[in-house]
N, C-alpha and C positions, 0 to 999 in steps of 0.2 A: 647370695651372701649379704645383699645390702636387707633384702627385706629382714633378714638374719638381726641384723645389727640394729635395726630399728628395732624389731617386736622386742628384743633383750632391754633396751632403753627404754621404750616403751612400759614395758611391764616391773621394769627395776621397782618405780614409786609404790608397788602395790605390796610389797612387806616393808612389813615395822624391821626396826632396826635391828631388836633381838633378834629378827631371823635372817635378814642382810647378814651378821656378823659371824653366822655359825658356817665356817672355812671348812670344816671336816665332815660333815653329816655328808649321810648318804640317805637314800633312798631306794629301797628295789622292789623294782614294780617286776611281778610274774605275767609275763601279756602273751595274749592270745592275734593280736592284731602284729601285721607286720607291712608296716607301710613307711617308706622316706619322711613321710610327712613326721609322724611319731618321734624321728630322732633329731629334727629339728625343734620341736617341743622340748624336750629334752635340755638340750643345749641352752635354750631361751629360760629354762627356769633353772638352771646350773647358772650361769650367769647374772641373773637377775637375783638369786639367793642365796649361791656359794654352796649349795646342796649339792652335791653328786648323785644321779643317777644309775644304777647298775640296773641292766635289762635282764631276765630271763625268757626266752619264748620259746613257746611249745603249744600245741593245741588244747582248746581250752580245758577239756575233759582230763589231759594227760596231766596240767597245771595244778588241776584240781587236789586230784589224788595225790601230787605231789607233796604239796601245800598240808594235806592231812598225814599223808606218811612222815613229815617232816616233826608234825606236833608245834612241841612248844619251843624246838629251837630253828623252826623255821626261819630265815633272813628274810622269807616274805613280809613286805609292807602293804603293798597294793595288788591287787587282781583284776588287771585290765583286758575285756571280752568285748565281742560280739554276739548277737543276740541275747535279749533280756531270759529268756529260760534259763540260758547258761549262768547267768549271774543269779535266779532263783537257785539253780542246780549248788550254788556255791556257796547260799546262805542254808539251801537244806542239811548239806556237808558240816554244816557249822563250822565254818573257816572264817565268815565274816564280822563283824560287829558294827554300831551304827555309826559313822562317822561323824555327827555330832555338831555340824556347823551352817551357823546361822545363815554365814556369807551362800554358803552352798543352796541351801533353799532358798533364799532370796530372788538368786539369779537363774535358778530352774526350775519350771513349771512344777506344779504337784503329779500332775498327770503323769511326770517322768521321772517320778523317785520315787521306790520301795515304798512305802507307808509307815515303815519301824525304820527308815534310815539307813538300810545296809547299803544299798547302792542308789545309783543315778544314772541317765543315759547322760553322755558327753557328745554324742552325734544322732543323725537320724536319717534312714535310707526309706523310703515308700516304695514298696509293690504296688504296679500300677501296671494300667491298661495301654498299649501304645499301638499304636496305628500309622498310614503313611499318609501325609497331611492332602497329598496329590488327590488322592483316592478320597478323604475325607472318614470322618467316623464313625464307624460301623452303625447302622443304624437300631435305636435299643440296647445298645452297653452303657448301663450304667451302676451293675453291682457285679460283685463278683460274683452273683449266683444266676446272672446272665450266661456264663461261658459256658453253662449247660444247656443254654437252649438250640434245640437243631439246628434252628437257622447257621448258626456259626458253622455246620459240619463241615471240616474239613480246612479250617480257620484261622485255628490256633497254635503259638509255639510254643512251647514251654520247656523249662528243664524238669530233669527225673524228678518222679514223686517221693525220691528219697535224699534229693536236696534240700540244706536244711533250711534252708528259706522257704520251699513249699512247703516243707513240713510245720512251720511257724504259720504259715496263713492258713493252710488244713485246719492247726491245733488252733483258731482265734474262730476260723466259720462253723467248728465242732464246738464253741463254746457257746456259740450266735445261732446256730439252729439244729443242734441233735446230731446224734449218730447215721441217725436210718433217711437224714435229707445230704446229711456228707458224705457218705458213700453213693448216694444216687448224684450228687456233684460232681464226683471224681468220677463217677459211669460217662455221666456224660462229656466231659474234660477230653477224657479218652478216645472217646466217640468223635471230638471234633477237630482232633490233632490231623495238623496238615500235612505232619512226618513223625517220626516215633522219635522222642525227647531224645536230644544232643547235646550237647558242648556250654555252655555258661550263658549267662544272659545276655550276651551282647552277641553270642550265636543265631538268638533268640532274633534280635532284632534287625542283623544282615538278612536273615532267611526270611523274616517280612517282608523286609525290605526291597527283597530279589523279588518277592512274588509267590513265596512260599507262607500260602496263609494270611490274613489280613488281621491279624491282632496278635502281639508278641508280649508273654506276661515278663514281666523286668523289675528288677529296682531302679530306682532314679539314678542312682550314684553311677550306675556302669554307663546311662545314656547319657550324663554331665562327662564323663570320664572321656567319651568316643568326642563332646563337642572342644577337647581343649589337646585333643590329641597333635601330635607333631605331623600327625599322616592327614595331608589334604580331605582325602578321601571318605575320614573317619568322620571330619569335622564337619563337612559338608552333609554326610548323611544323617547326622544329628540334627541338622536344620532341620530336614523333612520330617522328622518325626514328631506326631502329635500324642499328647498323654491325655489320659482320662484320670481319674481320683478317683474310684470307683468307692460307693455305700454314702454319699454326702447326704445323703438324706438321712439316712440312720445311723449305724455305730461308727461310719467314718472312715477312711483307708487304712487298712493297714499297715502298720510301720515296725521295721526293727531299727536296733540300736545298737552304737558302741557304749557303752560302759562300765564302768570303776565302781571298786568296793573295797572296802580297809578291812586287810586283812586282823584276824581275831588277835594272832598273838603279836602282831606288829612290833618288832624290837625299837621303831620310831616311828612313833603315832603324833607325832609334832609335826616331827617335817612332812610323813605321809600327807597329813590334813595340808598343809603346805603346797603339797602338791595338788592333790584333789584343787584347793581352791583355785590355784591357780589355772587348773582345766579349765575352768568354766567363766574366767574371763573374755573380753571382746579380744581384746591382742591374741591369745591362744585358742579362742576357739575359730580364729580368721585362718589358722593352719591346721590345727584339728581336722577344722568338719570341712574348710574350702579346699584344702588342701590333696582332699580324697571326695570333692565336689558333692559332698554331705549337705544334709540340711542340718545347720547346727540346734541345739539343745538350749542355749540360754536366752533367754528372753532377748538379752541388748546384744547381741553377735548378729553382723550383717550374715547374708544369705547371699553367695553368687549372685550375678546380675541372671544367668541361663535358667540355672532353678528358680529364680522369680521370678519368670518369664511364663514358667510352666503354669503360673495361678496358685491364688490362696487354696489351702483345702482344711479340712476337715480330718482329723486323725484319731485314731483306735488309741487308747492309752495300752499299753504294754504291760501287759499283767503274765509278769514272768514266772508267778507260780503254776496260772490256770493253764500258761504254752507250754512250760514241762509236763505237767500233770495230764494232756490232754497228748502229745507227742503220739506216746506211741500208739495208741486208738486212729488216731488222724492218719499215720501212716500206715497200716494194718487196713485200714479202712481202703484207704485209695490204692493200696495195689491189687488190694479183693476185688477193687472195682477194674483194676485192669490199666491202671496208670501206672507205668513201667517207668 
């Protein structure tokens, strides 16, 4: 509650007074995220701007077609997701429009906004290579198109190749090397599984961890998540785990994202933008993205002391039209090759 009271204070100086003054505006953001963190956001720009917030959530695809069945008298303002395809998926739908503000590029890489303005990422999670540091790292992992080589047989953890996190790193190495080397990727992927894909990424990284397999593919977010846990157990095993950034030499790790888009027919495209900017502030994006132990999105937002631990890397920019557009190939692909 204290840090509550502070980010609100904190963040108060950051509107003009026109929008300090407006007592009855609302805001409804359609989200696809559902995290504690988010509704303390929430609260922190309700107070700092006398905007009211109203939530909808639902997954993102379901938001979607909502948003479009609604038209033009949708209440939607905002369309807050996970993974950038989905937010391509949203400006395909024509639901979105450019949000329009200077403050908002300023404080966000170009690499990590649309290029017409529809959206932006507000956080940032890496698929990454992880290992047990005792053991040390595998020797010759250093891209993702290592995890096909035999030596790994019998190695690797992963979730199903119809998660959609694989299916986003599928759809980015089918854009980086063809069809007919992606499918011989996921042949081999298959071929080097230590046990037949289970349970979510932090499955992923227990079952390494035990012994099963010595490389556990993961996002960053679930092994930050396991190091701030309440269970001894979790935290501790977070120590031991070492990460790679796999592609630093060439196109760079892959990354997906949280972010926001203004919606087209926005009944308050004021305060929306209101909102947006205040995403991407250092005060809110310290509970955004630390909050759910994210690498955050804007330039001046600290970054966990844990995940900078992990080392600089190098990142894929997010091209959320090529990750839709390449989806279902990428996955068609990899279960032809026998990735279940």
């Amino acid at each position: 509650m204290q840090r509550r009271i502070l980010l609100a204070g904190s963040a108060a100086g950051l509107f003009a007074p026109a929008v300090l003054r407006a007592q009855e505006r609302t805001v409804s953001i359609y989200s696809a995220r559902h995290y504690d963190s988010d509704k303390q956001i929430h609260e922190a720009f309700t107070q700092a701007s006398g905007i009211r917030i109203r939530i909808i959530e639902a997954g993102a695809d379901q938001l979607i077609e909502r948003i479009r069945a609604e038209g033009a008298n949708s209440p939607a303002d905002i369309f807050l997701t996970v993974d950038a395809s989905r937010l391509a998926r949203a400006m395909e739908a024509g639901i979105t429009q450019p949000y329009a503000s200077a403050v908002i590029d300023s404080r966000i890489p170009e690499g990590l906004r649309e290029p017409g303005g529809h959206w932006f990422a507000a956080s940032r999670r890496a698929r990454v290579l992880m290992y047990d540091k005792a053991k040390g790292a595998p020797a010759g992992l250093v891209r993702y198109e290592d995890l096909a080589n035999d030596r790994y047989k019998g190695q690797i953890t992963v979730r199903s190749s119809g998660n959609g996190y694989n299916v986003a790193l599928a759809s980015s190495f089918l854009a980086a090397n063809g069809a007919e080397a992606t499918e011989a990727w996921a042949r081999g992927i298959a071929a080097n599984l230590a046990r037949p894909p289970a349970g979510g990424d932090r499955d992923q990284i227990r079952a390494m961890m035990a012994g099963q397999g010595a490389i556990a593919v993961s996002n960053t977010y679930y092994l930050g998540l396991m190091s701030i846990s309440q269970q001894i157990e979790e935290r501790e095993l977070a120590q031991r785990v070492g990460v790679i950034f796999p592609n630093q030499g060439d196109r760079g790790t892959h990354v997906n994202i949280s972010g926001a888009a203004l919606v087209k027919t926005s009944p308050h495209p004021a305060e929306a933008r209101a909102f947006l900017e205040f995403l991407t502030t250092p005060a809110a994006q310290r509970i955004f993205a630390l909050g759910n132990m994210e690498f955050p999105a804007a330039t001046e937002a600290e970054t966990h002391p844990f995940l900078l631990a992990l080392g600089d890397f190098r990142q894929e920019s997010p091209d959320g039209q090529k990750l839709l557009a390449n989806a279902p190939e990428a996955l068609r692909l990899m279960q032809r090759a026998g990735w279940r």
